[in-house]
C-alpha positions in Angstrom: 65.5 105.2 114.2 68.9 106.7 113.7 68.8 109.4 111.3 71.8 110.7 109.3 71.7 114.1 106.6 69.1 115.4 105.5 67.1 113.0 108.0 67.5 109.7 105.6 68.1 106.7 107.4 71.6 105.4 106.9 70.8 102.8 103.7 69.5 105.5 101.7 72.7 107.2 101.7 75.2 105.6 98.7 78.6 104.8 99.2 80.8 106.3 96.8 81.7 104.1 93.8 85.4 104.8 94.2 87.4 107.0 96.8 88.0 110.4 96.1 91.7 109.9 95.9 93.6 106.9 97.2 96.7 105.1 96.8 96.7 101.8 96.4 99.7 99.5 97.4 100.5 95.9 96.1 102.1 94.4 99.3 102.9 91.3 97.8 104.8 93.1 94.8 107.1 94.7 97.1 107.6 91.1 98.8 108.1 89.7 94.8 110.6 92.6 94.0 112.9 92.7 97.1 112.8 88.5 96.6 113.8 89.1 92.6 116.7 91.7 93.9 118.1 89.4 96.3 117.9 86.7 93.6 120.0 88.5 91.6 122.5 90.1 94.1 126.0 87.9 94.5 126.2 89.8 98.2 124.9 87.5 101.1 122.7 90.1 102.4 120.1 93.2 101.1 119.2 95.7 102.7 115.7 97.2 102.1 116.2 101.1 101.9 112.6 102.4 103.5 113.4 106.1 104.0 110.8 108.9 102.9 108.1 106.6 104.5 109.0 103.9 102.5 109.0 105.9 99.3 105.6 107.0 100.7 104.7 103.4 100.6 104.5 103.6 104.0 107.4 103.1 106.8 106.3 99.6 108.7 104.0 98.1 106.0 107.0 98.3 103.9 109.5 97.1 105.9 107.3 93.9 106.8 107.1 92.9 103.2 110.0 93.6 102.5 111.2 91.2 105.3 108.8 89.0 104.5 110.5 88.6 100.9 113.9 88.1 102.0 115.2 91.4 102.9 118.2 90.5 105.9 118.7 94.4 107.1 117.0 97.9 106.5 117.7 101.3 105.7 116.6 104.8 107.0 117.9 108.5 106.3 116.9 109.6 109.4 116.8 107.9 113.1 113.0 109.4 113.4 112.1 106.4 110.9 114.2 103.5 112.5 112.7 104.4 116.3 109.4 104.0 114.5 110.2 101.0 113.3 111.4 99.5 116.8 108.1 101.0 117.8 106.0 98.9 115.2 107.8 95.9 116.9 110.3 95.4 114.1 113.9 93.5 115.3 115.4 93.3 112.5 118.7 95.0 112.0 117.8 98.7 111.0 120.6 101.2 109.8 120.1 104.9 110.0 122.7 107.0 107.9 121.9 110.8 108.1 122.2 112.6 111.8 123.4 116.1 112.6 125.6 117.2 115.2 123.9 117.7 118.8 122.2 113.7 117.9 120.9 112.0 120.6 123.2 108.6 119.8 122.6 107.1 123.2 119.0 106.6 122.5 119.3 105.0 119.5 122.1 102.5 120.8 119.9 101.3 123.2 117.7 101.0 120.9 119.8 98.5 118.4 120.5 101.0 115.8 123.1 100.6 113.9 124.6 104.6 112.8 127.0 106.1 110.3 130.1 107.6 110.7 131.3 110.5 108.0 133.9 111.6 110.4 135.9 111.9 113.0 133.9 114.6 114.9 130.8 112.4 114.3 132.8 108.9 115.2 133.4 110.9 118.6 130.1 112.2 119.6 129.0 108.2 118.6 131.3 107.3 121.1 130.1 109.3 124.0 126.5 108.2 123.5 128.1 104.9 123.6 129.6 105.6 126.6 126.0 107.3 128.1 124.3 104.2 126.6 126.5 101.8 128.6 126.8 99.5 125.7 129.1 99.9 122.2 127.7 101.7 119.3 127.4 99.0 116.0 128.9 101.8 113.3 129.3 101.7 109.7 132.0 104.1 108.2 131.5 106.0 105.2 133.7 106.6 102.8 133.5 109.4 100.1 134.4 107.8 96.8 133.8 110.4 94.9 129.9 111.7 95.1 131.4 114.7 97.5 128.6 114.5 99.4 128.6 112.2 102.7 131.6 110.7 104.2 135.3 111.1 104.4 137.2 112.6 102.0 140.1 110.3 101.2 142.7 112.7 102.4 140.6 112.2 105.8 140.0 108.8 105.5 143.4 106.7 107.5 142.3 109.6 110.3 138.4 107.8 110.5 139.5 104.7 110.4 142.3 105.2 113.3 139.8 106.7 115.4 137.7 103.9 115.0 140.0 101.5 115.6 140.7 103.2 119.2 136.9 103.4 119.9 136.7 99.4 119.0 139.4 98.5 121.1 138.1 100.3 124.2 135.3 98.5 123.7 132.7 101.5 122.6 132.0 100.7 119.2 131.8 97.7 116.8 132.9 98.5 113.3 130.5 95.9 111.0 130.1 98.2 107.7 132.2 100.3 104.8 130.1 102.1 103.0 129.6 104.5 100.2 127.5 106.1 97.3 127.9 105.7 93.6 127.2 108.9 91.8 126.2 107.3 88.2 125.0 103.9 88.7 122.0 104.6 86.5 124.3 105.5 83.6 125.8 101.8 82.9 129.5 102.6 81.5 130.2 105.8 82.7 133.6 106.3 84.1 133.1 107.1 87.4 131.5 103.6 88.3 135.1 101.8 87.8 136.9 104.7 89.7 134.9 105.2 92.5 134.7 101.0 93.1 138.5 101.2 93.0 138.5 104.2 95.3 136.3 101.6 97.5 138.7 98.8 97.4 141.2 101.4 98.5 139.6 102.1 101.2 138.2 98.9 102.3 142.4 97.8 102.1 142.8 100.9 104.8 140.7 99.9 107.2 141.9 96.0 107.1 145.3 97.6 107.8 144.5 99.2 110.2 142.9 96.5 112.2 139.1 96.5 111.3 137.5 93.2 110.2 133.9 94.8 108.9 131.7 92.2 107.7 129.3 94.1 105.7 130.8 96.5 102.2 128.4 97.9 100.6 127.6 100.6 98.0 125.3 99.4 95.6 121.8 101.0 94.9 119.3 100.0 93.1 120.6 100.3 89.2 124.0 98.6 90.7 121.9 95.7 92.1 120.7 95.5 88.7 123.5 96.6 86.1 126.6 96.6 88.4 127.2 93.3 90.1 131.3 93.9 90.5 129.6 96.5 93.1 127.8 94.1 94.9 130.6 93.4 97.7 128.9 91.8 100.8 126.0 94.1 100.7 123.3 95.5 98.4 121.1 98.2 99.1 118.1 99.0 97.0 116.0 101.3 97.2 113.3 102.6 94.2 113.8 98.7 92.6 111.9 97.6 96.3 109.4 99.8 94.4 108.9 98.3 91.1 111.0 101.2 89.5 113.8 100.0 87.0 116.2 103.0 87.3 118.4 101.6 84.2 117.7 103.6 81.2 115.2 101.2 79.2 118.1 100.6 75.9 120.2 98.9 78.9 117.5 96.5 80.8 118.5 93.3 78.4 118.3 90.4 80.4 117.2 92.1 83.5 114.1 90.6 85.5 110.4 92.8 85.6 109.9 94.7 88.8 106.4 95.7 89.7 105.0 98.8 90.7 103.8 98.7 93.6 101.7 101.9 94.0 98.4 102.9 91.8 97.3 106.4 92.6 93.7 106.4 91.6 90.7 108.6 92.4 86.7 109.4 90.8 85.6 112.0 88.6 83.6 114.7 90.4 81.9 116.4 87.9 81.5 116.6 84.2 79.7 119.5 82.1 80.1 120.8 78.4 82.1 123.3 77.3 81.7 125.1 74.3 84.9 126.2 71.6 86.6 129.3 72.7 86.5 128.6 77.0 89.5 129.0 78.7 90.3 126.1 81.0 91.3 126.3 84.5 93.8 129.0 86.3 95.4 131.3 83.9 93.1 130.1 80.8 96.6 128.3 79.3 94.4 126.5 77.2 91.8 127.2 75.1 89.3 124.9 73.7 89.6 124.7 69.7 86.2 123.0 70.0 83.3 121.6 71.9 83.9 119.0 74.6 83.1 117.4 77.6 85.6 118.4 80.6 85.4 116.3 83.6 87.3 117.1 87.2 89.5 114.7 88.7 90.3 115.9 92.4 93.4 115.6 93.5 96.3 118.5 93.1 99.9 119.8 93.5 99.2 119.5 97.8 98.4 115.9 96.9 101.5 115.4 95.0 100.4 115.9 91.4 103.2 117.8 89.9 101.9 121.3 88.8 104.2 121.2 86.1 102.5 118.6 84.3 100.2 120.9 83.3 99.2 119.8 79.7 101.1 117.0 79.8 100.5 115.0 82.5 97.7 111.6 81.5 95.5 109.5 83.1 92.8 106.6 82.1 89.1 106.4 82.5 87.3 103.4 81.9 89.5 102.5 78.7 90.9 105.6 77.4 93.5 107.9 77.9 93.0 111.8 78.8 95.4 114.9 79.2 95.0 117.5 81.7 93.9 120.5 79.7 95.0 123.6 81.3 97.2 124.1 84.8 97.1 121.4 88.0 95.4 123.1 90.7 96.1 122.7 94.4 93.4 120.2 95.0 92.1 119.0 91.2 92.7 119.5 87.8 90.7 118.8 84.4 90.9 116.4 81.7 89.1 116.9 77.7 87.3 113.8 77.5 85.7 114.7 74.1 82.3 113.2 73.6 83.5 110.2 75.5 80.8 108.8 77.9 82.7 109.9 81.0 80.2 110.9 84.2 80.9 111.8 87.9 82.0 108.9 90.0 83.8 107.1 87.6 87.0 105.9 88.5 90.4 108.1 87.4 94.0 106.0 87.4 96.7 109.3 87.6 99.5 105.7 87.1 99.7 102.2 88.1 101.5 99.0 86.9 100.6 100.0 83.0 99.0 96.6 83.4 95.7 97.5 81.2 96.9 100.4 80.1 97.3 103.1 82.6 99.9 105.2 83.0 103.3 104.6 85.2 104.9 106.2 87.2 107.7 106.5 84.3 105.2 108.2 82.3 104.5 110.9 84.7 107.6 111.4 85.7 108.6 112.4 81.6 105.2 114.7 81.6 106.9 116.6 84.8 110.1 116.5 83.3 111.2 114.8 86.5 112.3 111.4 87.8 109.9 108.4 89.6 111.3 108.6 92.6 110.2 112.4 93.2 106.2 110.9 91.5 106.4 108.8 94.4 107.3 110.4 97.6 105.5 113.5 96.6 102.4 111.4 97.4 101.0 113.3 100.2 99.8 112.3 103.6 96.3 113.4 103.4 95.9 110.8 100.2 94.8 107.9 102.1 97.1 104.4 101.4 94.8 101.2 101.4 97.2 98.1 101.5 96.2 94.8 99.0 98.2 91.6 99.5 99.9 90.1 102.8 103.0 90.8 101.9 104.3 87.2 102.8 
């Protein structure tokens, strides 16, 4: 007989009623959101933005359903993400935005990925890993229209676009995209949406003069998929919406269509005991208890992602109630006061979710951390295991 701990044989040992910590992701609700997005894009094509791991989705999972619901093109920072996405087998057009001098371009050419171009020094090392690759370089340019972060400054702009216009000519790169960043998109109305669109328009006008034909403009995000569709051009490119996060301000999402969240960060209680008025609770004794209570452990921290700052804020749901942590987030668990309420070890903790049945969102703990949901979501740490629901298709 094959013994296990404690010499019991192996179906006397339990499986835990729910993980330690997991998070769960909704497949087919990315596939429904990218699908709603391109619905209401007046651009031909979207392009899925899966940087950060897909939002700490997941990179390749991701990018399949987001495929899978219509997605034409996708989107990484860095080129470590899009050569592990030709890895996974993915051909679909992949476009990687953020390199630093000394990049190896040649391997990504020959790898079909399509790079960015923020300047002329840039453009030119493109062009020589071209040149290595034996095979032209498939480059959007980016123009700065008033973020000042990426891209060229429109005093620097005609010199960009010349350049590139050389390079295309001698046959070492193909010029397909425009591209830029809107600063305020998530404030509908503020001033520098119009100015940076026509700053855009001004640009886009340069580079036809000059002799580019790009096929693809595009700086839309995610609020400018869905407040902003004079931004729209030939291209949108969301990002947190894939997610099931509406980054519109909720007084502005009138006639907008429901995204859903497609991660639930969930765990199990590990312990509960009694504590009587007058303890302090966890590091620091922050709190202390105006009465007695039940305090139960919910283990996962600040190096899983929980933010430390929603210390005393932060809420999550057992069975059907609601709980606060009480006292500070530790690295690896923090407590909730569940009063007298019937709460025992093993039972399952939701930290956020869809809010379907009344957990918490992501929303919600982003306002306890006094934070946004995009930073809830990629905080999510590797060693929380993602277990994937849905086909995605």
């Amino acid at each position: 007989m094959t013994e296990t701990l404690a010499g019991r044989p192996p179906a006397e040992i339990a499986s835990p009623p729910h993980p330690q910590r997991v998070a769960i992701i909704d497949l087919d609700a990315i596939s429904e959101n990218v699908a709603t997005l391109r619905a209401v894009a007046r651009s031909g094509e979207l392009m899925t933005v899966v940087k950060a791991d897909g939002y700490a989705h997941g990179l390749v999972p991701v990018a399949q359903a987001a495929l899978a619901g219509g997605a034409t093109r996708l989107g990484t920072a860095v080129l470590e993400e899009a050569f592990a996405l030709r890895d996974a087998g993915v051909t679909a057009p992949v476009f990687s935005w953020l390199a630093s001098p000394g990049t190896d371009y040649a391997a990504a050419i020959r790898q079909d990925i399509e790079l960015a171009a923020y300047g002329t020094d840039q453009l030119a090392e493109i062009v020589r890993g071209a040149e290595a690759a034996g095979t032209p370089a498939v480059v959007h340019l980016k123009a700065d229209t008033g973020m000042w972060r990426g891209g060229a400054a429109p005093t620097d702009w005609p010199e960009l676009v010349a350049a590139a216009r050389r390079a295309e000519t001698d046959g070492l790169v193909r010029v397909v995209g425009l591209w830029s960043h809107l600063a305020c998109a998530d404030e509908p109305g503020h001033p520098s949406l119009t100015a940076q669109l026509s700053v855009f328009e001004e640009a886009a006008e340069i580079a036809r003069a000059a002799g580019l034909r790009p096929t693809l403009r595009h700086i839309a995000n995610s609020a400018a998929t869905l407040a902003l569709p004079e931004s729209h051009f030939d291209m949108v490119r969301p990002g947190i919406a894939t997610y099931g996060i509406n980054p519109i301000p909720v007084e502005h999402r009138a006639g907008m269509p429901r995204l859903r969240p497609a991660m639930t960060l969930a765990g199990a209680i590990v312990q509960t005991k009694r504590a009587p008025a007058g303890s302090g609770v966890s590091y620091g004794h922050t709190e202390v208890l105006q009465q007695e209570t039940t305090l139960a452990v919910v283990p996962l921290g600040y190096a899983d992602g929980v933010f430390r700052s929603a210390s005393g804020t932060g809420q999550v749901q057992v069975g059907g109630g609601r709980y606060r942590v009480t006292g500070r987030v530790c690295m690896d668990q923090f407590i909730i006061d569940v009063g007298d309420d019937p709460v025992t070890a093993g039972d399952r903790v939701i930290l956020f979710g869809p809010g379907d049945d009344g957990e918490p969102t992501a929303d919600d703990w982003a306002d306890a951390a006094g934070t946004i949901p995009y930073e809830v979501l990629t905080r999510i740490a590797a060693r929380v295991p993602r277990v994937y629901r849905g086909s995605g298709t």
